[in-house]
MDTraj code that builds the backbone (N, CA, C; nanometers):
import mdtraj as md
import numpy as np

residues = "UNK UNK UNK UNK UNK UNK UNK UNK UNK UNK UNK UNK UNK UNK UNK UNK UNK UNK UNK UNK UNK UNK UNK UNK UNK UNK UNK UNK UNK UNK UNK UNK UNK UNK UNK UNK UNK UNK UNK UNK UNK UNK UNK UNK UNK UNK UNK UNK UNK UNK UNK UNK UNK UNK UNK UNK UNK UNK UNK UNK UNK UNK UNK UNK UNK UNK UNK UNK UNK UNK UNK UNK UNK UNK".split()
xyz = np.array([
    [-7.8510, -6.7035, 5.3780],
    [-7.8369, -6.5996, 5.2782],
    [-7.7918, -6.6599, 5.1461],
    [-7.8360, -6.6108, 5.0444],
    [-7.8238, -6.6635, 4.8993],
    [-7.6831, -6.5766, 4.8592],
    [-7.6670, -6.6254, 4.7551],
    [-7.5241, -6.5030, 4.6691],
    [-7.6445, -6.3919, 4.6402],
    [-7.6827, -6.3909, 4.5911],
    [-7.8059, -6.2578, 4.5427],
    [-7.8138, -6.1423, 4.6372],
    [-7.8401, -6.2284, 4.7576],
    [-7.8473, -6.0861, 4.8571],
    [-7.7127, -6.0444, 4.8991],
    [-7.6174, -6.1314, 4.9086],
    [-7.5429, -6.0591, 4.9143],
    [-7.4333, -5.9955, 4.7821],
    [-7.4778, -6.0160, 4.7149],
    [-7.4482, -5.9174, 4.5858],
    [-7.5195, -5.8015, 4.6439],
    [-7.6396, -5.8051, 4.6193],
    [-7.7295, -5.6895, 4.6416],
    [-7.6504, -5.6028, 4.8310],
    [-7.6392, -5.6522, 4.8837],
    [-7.5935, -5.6315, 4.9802],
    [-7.4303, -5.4988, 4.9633],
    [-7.3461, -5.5864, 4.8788],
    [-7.2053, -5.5530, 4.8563],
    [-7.2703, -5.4130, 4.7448],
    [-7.3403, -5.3999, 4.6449],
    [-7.4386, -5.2945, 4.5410],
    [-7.4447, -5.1922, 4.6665],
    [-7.5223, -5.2400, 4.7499],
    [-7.5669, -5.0964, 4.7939],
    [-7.4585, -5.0525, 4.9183],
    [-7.3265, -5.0975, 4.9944],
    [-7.2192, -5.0568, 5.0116],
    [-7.1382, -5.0100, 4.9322],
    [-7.0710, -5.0583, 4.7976],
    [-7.0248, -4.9704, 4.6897],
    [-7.0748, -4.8140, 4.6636],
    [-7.2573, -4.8482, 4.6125],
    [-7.3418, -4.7178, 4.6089],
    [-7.2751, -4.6055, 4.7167],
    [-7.2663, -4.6581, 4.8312],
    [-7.2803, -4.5536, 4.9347],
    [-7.1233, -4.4551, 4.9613],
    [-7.0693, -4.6103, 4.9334],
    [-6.8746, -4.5521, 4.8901],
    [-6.9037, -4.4276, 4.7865],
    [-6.9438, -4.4848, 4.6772],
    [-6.9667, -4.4194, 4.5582],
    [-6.9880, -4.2436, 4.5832],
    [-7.1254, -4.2655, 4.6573],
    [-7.1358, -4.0940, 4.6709],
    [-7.1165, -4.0336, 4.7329],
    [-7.0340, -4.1045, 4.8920],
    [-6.9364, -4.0077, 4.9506],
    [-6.7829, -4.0092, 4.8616],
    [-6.7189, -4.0643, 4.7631],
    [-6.6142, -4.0180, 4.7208],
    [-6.6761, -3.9191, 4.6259],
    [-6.7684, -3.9344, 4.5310],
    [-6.8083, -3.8111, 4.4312],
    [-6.8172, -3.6630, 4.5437],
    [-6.8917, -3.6691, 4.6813],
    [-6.9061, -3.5894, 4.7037],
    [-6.8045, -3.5164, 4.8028],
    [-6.6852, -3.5540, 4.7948],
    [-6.5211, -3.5595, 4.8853],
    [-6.4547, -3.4450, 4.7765],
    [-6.5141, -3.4939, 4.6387],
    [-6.3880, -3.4046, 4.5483],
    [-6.4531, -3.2436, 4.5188],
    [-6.3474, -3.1768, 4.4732],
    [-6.3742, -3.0417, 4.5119],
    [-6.3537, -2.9969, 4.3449],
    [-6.4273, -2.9147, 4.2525],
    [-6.4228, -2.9307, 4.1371],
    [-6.3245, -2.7298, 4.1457],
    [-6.3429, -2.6727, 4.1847],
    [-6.2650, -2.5493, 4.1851],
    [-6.1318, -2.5127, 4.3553],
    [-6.1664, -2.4114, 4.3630],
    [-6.0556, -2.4089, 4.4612],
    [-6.1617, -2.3583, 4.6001],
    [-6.2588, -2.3940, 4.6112],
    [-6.3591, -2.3620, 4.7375],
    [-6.3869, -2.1884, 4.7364],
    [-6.3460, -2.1365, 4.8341],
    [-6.3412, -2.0133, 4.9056],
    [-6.2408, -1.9232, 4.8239],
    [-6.1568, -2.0084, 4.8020],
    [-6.0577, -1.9147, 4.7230],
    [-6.1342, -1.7624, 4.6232],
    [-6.2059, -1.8427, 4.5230],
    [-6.3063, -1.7480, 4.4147],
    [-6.3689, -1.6343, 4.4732],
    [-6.4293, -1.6695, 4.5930],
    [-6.4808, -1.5572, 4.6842],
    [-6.4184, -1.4377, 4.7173],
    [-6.2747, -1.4514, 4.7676],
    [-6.2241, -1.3435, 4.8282],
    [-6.0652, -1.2995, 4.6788],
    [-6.1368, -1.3427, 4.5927],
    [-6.0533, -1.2481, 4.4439],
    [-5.9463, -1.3788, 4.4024],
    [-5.9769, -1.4575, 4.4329],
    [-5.8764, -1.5682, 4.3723],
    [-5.8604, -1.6083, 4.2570],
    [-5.8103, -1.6428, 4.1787],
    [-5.8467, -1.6785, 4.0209],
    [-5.8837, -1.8029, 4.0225],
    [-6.0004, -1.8279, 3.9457],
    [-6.0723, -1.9581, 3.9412],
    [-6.0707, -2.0397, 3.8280],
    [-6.0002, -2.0014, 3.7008],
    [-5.9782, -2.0402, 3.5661],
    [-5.8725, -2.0992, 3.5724],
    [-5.7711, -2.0974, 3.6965],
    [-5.6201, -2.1412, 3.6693],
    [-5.6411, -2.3065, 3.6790],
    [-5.5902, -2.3875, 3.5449],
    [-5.5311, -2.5153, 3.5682],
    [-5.4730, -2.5586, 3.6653],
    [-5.5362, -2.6834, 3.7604],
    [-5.4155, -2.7562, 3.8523],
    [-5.4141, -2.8677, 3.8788],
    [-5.2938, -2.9788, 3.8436],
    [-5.3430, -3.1123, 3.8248],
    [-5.3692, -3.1775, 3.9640],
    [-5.4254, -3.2658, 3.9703],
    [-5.4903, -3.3337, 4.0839],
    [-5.3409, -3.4007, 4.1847],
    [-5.2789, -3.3671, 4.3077],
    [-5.2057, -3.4154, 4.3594],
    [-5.2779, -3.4601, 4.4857],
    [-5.1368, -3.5399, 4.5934],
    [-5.2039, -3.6256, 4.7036],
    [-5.3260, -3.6898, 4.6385],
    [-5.3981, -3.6795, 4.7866],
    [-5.4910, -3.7208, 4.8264],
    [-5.6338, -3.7236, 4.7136],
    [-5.6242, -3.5785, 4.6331],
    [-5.7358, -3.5353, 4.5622],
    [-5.6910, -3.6991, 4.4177],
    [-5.5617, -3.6981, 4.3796],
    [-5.5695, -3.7824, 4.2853],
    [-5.5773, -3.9291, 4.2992],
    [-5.5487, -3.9594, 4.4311],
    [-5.6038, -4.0974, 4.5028],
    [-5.7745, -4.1007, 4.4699],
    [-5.8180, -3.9728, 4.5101],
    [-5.9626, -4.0025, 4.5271],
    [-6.0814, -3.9844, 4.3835],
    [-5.9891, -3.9426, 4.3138],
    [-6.0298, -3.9090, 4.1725],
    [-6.0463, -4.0543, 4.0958],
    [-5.8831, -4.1841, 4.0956],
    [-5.8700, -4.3097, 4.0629],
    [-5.9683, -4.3975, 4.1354],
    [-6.0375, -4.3815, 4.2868],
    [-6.0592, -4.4878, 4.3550],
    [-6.2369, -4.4480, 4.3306],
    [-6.2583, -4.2876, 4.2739],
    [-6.3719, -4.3143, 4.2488],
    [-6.4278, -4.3620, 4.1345],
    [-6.3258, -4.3355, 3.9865],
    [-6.3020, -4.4491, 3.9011],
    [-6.3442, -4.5995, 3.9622],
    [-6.2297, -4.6618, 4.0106],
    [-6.3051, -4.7729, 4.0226],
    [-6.4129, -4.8407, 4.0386],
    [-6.4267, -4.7613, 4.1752],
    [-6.6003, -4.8041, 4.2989],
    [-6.7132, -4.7666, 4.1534],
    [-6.6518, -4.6509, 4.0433],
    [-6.8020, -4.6521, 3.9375],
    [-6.7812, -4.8174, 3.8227],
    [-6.6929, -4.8226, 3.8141],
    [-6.6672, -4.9539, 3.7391],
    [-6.7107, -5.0971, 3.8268],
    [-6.6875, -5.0953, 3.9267],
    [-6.7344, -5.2125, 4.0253],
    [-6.8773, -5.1687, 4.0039],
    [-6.9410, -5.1178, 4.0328],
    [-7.0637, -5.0328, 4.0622],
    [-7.1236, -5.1212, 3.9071],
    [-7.0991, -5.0682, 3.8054],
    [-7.1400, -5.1242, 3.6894],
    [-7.1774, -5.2588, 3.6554],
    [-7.0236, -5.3403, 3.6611],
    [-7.0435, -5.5039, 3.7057],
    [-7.0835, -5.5201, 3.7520],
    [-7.1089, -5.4866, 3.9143],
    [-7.1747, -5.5598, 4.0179],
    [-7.3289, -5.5375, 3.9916],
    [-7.3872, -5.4437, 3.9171],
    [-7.5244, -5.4181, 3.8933],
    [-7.5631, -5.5097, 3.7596],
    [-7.4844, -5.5085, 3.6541],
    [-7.5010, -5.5897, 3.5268],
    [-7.5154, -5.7599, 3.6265],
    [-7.3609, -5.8076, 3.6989],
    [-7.3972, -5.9638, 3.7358],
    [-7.5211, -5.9537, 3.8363],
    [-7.5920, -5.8409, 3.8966],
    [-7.6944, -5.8716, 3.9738],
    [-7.8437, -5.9226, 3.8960],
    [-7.8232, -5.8048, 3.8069],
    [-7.9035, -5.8363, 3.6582],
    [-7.9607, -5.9315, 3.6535],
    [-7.8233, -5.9992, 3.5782],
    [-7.8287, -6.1419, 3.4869],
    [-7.9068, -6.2815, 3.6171],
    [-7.8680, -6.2370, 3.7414],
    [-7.8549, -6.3580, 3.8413],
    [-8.0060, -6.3162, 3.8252],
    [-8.0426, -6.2151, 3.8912],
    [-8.2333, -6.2187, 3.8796],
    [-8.2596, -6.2838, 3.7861],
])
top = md.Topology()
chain = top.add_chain()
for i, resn in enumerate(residues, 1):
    res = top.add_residue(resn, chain, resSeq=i)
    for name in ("N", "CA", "C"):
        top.add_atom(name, md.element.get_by_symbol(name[0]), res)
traj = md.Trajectory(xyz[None], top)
């Protein structure tokens, strides 16, 4: 195996991190809205939700580099 593939390799594990954390976070309050909840109310991201908010930050910044140095190596 070359570095290339496994760049390309580590790209498309990130990718996959990537869109199960985008698709983990919850942009309103779910069910709540449904049964008369207020859905306009501000609430800052605690636990778990603000772990996953920073770490999907990252994995998009790795995501970036790791696609730019795959780039350049082709």
């Amino acid at each position: 195996m070359q570095i290339k593939d496994i760049l390309v390799f580590a790209l498309i594990g990130i990718n996959v991190m990537l869109t199960i954390s985008i698709l983990l976070q919850q942009k309103e309050g779910g069910l709540s809205t449904v049964f008369g909840g207020e859905g306009t109310v501000y609430r800052s991201k605690r636990g778990l939700a603000w772990g996953l908010h920073y770490f999907t930050i990252i994995l998009a910044v790795v995501f970036v580099a790791l696609s730019v140095v795959v780039l350049f190596i082709q």
